[in-house]
N, C-alpha and C positions, 0 to 999 in steps of 0.2 A: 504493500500500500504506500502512495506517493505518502511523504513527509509535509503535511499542512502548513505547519511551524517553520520549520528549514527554508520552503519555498516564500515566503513572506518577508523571514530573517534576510535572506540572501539578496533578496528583491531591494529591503531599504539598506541595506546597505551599499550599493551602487549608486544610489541618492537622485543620479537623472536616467533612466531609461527609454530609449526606445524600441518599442517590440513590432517587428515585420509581424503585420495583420492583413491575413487572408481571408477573413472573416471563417477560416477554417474553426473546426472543436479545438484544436490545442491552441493556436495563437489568439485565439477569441478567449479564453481562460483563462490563458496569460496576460493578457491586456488589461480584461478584468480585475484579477489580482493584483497588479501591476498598479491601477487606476484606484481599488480601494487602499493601498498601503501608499501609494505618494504621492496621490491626487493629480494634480497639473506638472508633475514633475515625471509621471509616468507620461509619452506621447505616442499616439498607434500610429504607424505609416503605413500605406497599402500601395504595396508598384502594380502600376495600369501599365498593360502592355495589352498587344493583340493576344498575348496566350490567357488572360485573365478571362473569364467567362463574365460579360455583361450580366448576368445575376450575382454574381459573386460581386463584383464594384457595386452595386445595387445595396446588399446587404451588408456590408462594412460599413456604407453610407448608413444605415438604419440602424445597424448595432452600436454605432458611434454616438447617434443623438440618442437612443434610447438606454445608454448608459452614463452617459455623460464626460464621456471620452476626450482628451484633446485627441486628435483627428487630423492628417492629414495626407495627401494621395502624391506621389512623385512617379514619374513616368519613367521607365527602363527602358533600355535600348539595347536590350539582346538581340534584336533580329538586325542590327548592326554587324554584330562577331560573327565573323566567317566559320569559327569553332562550334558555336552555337546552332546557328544555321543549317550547317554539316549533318548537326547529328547522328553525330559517334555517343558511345557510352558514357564521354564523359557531358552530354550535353548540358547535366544538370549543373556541373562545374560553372558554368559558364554564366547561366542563369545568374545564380545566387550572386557570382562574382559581378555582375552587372548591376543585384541589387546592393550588396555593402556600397557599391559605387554611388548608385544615387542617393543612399542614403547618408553617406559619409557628411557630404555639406552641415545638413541639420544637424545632427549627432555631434560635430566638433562644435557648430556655432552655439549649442548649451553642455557639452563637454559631459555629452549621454554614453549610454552602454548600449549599444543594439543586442537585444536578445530575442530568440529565434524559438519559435517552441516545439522544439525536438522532446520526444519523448525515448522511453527506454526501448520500447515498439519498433521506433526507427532504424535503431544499432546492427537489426539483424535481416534489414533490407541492402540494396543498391544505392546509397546517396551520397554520388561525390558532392554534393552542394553543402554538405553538412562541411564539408575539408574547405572548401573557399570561403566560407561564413567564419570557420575559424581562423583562417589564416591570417582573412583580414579584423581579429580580435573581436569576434560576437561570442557570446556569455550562450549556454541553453539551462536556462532555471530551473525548467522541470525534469532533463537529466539528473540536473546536480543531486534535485529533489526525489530521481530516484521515483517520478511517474510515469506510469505508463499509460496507454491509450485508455484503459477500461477507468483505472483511475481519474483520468483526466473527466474521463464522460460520466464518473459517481460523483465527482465534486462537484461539478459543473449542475447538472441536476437537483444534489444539495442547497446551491445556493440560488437556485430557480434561475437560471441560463437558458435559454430558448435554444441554444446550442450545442444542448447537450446529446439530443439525437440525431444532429444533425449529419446526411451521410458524406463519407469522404468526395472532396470535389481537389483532388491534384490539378496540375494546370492542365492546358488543353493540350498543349506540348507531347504531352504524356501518351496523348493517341494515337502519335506517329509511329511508326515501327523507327529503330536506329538505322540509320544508313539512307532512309529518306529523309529528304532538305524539309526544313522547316519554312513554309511560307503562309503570310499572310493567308490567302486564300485559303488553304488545307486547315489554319485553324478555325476561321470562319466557318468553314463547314462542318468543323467539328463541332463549334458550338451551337451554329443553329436546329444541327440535327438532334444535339443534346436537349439544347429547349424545347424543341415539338414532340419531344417524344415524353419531355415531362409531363408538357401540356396533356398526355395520351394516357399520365396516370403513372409512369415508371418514374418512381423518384429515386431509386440508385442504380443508376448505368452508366458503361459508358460507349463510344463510338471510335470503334478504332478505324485510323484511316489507313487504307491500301486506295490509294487513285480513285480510282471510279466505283469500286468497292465501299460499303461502310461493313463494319464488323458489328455489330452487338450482344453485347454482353448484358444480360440483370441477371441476378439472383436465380438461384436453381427453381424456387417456387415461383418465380414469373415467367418460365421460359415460355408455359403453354398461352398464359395472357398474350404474351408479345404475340403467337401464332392466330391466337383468336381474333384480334387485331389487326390483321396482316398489310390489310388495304390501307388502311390507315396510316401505318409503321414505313411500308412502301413509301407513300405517297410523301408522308412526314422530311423521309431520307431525300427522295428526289428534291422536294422542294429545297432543299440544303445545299443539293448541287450534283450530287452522287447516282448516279446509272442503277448500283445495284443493290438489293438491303440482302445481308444475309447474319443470321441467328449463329453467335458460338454456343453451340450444346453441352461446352465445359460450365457456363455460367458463369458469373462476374468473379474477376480475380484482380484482387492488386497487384500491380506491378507487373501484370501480364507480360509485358514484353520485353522483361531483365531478362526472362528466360533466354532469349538469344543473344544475351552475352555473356551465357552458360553459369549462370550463378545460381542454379536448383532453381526446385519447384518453386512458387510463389505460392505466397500466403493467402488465406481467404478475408474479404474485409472482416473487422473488427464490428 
């Protein structure tokens, strides 16, 4: 069980923080914490990029006012790095490296700690973004504190968080297979396809892209919905941009696609 205490203790004593807000369960918990132990000295930044899904920017806005948050949004420019772009396995590197960078300005000009909300969950996935966040000297509190994913989601809960069931939304990035380029358009389509399919009632999936292919993944128990559906689900994909909808029959998995950079099975969401 995460450390309640520890994580609070550790939090004031950095004195200025600011924590990368995703509006994800961890970094939203964080923030929170973060925001009751040292007020306006805690600050939540959120990087707007084409890989950010337009609902997620949506709800950081929301959970900002409705917590009473300092707030503010800085724009990344990964799809600048040719590294990034690429998308090799280290793409995630690149990412994060992109965000210390636009976050650095604010953080030196009140002499903050950016802290990231890694949990102990993360340790035993693929994330080089975690090695660029620290390289360039970000803090993870709920590491230190020894939380992990379930814990993150009892406390949060606890203390009436709207966020606490909220399902995993990695970036859109994420639905690229490695080795194909990361562009604009491709993530576009991955989001739109992701929001119509919400609209259809699927609140955790995701769309992986192959070209003209979408992949879809939900949950074992939704496979048969998505087929009853079908017309719909189609229709949803095309208007996206994509030729052809086809159903993964493994069901949703995180990290789906480290597998082909041979790092074992993958885990099922949390």
């Amino acid at each position: 069980m995460g450390d309640w205490e520890r994580l609070r203790s550790n939090l004031a004593e950095f004195g200025n923080v600011m924590v990368a807000f995703s509006g994800g369960v961890d970094s939203s918990f964080l923030a929170w914490v973060a925001h009751d132990v040292l007020g306006d000295r805690a600050h939540a930044v959120t990087a707007v990029s084409p890989s950010l899904a337009e609902a997620e920017r949506e709800d950081c806005a929301s959970l900002a006012a409705e917590w009473g948050l300092r707030w503010t949004e800085v724009h990344t420019v990964e799809m600048e790095r040719a590294a990034y772009v690429a998308n090799n396995g280290d793409r995630c590197y690149w990412c994060k490296d992109a965000l210390m960078e636009a976050m650095a300005p604010l953080a030196e000009a009140t002499s903050s700690t950016v802290a990231l909300g890694v949990n102990t969950d993360d340790l035993v996935d693929h994330r080089p973004g975690q090695r660029a966040a620290a390289e360039r000297g970000a803090v993870f509190p709920l590491l230190d504190a020894e939380f992990s994913k379930a814990d993150v989601r009892q406390w949060s809960q606890r203390l009436g968080l709207r966020t606490w069931n909220k399902p995993a939304a990695p970036c859109l990035a994420s639905r690229i297979p490695y080795g194909t380029p990361v562009t604009v358009g491709a993530l576009a389509s991955v989001g739109d396809a992701e929001a119509a399919l919400r609209q259809l009632g699927f609140a955790e999936l995701r769309v992986r892209h192959y070209g003209e292919v979408a992949r879809i993944e939900v949950p074992d128990e939704h496979l048969a919905d998505v087929v009853a559906q079908r017309t719909a689900v189609v229709e949803a994909v095309r208007q996206a941009g994509y030729r052809y909808a086809t159903l993964d029959l493994e069901g949703l998995r995180s990290g789906n696609l480290n597998s082909a950079l041979g790092l074992g099975p993958t885990a099922p969401l949390p």
